[in-house]
C-alpha positions in Angstrom: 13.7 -6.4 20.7 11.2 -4.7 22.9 9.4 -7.8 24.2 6.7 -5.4 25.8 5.7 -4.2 22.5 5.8 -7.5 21.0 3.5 -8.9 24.1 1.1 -5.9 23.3 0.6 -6.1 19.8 0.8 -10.2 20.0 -2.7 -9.5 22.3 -4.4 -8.2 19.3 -4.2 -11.8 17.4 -4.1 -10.1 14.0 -4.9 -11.6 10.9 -4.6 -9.9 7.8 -6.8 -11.6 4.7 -6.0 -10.9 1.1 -5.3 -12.2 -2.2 -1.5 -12.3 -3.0 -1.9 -9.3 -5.2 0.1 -5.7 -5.3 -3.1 -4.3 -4.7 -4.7 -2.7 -1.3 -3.2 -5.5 0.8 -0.1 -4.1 0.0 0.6 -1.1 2.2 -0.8 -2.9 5.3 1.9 -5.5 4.8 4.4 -3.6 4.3 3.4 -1.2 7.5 2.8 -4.2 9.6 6.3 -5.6 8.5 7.8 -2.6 9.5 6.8 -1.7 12.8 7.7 -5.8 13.6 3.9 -6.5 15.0 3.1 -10.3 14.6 -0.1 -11.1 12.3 -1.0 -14.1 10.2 -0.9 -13.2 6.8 -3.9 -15.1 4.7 -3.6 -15.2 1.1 -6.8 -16.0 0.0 -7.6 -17.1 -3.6 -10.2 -15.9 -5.7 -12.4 -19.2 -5.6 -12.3 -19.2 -1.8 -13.3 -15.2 -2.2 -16.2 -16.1 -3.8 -17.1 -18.9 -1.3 -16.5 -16.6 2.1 -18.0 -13.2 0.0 -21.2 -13.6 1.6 -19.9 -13.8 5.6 -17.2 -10.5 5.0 -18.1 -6.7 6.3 -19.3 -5.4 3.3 -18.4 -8.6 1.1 -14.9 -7.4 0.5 -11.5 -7.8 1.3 -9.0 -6.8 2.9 -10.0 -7.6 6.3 -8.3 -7.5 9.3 -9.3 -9.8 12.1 -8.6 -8.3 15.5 -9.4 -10.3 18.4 -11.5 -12.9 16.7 -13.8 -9.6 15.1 -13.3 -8.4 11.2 -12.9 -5.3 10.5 -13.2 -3.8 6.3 -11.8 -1.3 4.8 -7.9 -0.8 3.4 -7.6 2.5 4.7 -9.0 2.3 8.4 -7.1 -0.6 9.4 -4.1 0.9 7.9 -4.6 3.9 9.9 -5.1 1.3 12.5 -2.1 -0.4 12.4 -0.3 3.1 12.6 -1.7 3.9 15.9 -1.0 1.0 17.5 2.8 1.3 16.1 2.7 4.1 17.7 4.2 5.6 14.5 1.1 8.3 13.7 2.5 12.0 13.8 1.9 13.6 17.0 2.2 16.5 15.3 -1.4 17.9 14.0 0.2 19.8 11.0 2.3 16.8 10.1 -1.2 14.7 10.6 -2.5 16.9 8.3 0.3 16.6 5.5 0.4 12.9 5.8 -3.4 12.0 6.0 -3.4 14.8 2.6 -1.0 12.6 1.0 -2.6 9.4 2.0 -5.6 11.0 -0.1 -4.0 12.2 -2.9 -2.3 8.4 -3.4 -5.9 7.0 -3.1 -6.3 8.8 -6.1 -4.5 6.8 -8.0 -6.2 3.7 -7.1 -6.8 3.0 -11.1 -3.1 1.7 -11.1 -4.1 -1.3 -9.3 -6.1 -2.5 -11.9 -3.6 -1.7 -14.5 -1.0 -4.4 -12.7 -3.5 -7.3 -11.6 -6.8 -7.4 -13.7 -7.7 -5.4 -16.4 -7.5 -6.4 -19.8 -7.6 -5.3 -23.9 -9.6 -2.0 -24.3 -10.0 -1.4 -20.7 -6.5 -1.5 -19.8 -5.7 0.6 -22.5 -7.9 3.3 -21.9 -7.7 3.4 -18.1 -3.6 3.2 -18.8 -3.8 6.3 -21.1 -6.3 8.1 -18.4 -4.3 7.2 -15.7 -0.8 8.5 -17.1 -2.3 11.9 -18.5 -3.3 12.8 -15.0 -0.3 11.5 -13.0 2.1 14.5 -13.0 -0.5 16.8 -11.0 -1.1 14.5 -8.5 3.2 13.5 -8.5 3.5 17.6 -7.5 1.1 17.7 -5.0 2.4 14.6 -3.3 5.9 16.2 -4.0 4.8 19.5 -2.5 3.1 17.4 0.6 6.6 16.0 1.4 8.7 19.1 1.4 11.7 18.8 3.2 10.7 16.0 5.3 12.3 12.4 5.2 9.1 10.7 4.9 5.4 12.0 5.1 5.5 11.1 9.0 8.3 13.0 9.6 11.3 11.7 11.0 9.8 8.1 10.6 7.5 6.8 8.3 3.9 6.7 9.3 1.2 5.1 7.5 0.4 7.4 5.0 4.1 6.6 3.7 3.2 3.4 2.9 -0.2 4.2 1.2 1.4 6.2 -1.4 4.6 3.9 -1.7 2.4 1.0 -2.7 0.6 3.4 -5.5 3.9 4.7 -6.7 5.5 1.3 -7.1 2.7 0.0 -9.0 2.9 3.4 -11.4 6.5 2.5 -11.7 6.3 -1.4 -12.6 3.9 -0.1 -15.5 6.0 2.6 -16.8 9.3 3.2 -15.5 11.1 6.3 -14.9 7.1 7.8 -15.0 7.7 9.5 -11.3 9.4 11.9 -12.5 10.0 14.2 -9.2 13.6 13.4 -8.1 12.5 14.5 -4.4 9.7 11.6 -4.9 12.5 9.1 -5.9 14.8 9.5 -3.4 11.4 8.9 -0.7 11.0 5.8 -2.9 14.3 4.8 -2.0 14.0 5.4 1.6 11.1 3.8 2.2 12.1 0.3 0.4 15.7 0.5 1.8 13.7 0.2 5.2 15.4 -3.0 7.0 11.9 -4.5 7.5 10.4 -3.8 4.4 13.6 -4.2 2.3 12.8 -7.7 3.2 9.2 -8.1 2.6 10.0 -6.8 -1.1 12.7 -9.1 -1.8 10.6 -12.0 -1.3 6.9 -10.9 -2.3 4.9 -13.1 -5.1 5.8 -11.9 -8.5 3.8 -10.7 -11.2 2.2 -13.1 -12.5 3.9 -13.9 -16.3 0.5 -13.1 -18.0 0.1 -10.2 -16.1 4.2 -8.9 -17.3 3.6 -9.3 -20.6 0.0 -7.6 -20.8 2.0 -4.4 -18.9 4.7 -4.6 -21.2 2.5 -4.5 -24.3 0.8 -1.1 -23.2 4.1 0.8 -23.6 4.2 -0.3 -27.3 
């Protein structure tokens, strides 16, 4: 282990706070896993959301505490965590393909819901939206990849793990609906990642209440 790196990013005291949810957390965890920088990883509950609300940038979460400051925002401190990972492409064009495809999973924020909140004629509806519109957006991200290994390249960057999350949710709602075989095999890659091979193996299930409502919109 490079105990340089690890003495650098240690110096950044980083605490990551969230609820334990497959949800915009997700990626950061799975990024920070990966590139083996140390953090404290809060799972906050939705009482003690309510109670700390008021003191948050911008009343939300996730935050990410860096040096005794928080910072909002899933996105930025994603993007953050990338840089200091040192595992942003260098390369402006690849920049460009990987920050397109970080953009393009955004879009598909709506699955979040799907998995961890929504219920009766809402989850319905935004379900049917949702999966009417997917196979555009699975091209472009498809056509963003090309023949790459992951959107970073060589390595996977942070945009990799944007999209991953997005895609995994789509998956645990509908399986088999990523249909791209190029987009599968990326899948793969990125969860057969030692690090983050690990993180998924033990991350909090679905809650029971949560399966069945899933399984009762493929009816």
């Amino acid at each position: 282990m490079d105990l340089g790196f690890e003495a650098r990013m240690a110096e950044f005291a980083l605490k990551l706070r969230y609820f334990p949810a497959r949800s915009r957390g997700e990626s950061i965890r799975m990024l920070l896993k990966h590139s083996k920088i140390p953090f404290d990883d809060i799972l906050i509950s939705g009482p003690e959301f309510g109670k700390m609300k008021a003191d948050l940038p911008c009343g939300q979460l996730p935050i990410l505490e860096v040096k005794g400051k928080n910072y909002p925002e899933s996105g930025s401190i994603l993007r953050f965590v990338g840089r200091i990972a040192g595992s942003t492409p260098n390369d402006p064009v690849q920049l460009l393909a990987a920050d397109a495809a970080y953009e393009v999973g955004r879009g598909l924020v709506m699955i979040d819901p799907i998995v961890n909140m929504f219920d009766g004629d809402r989850m319905k509806e935004t379900y049917n939206s949702y999966y009417e519109k997917l196979p555009h957006k699975l091209n472009c991200l498809a056509d963003l990849l090309g023949d790459s290994a992951f959107y970073g390249g060589d390595q996977a960057c942070y945009a990799d793990f944007g999209v991953w999350h997005y895609l995994d949710n789509t998956e645990t709602v509908k399986p088999g609906s990523v249909m791209p075989q190029k987009l599968r095999d990326w899948m793969e890659r990125v969860a057969s990642l030692p690090e983050v091979a690990a993180y998924l193996a033990e991350r909090p299930p679905i809650r029971e209440e949560r399966v069945r409502k899933i399984e009762a919109l493929r009816v």
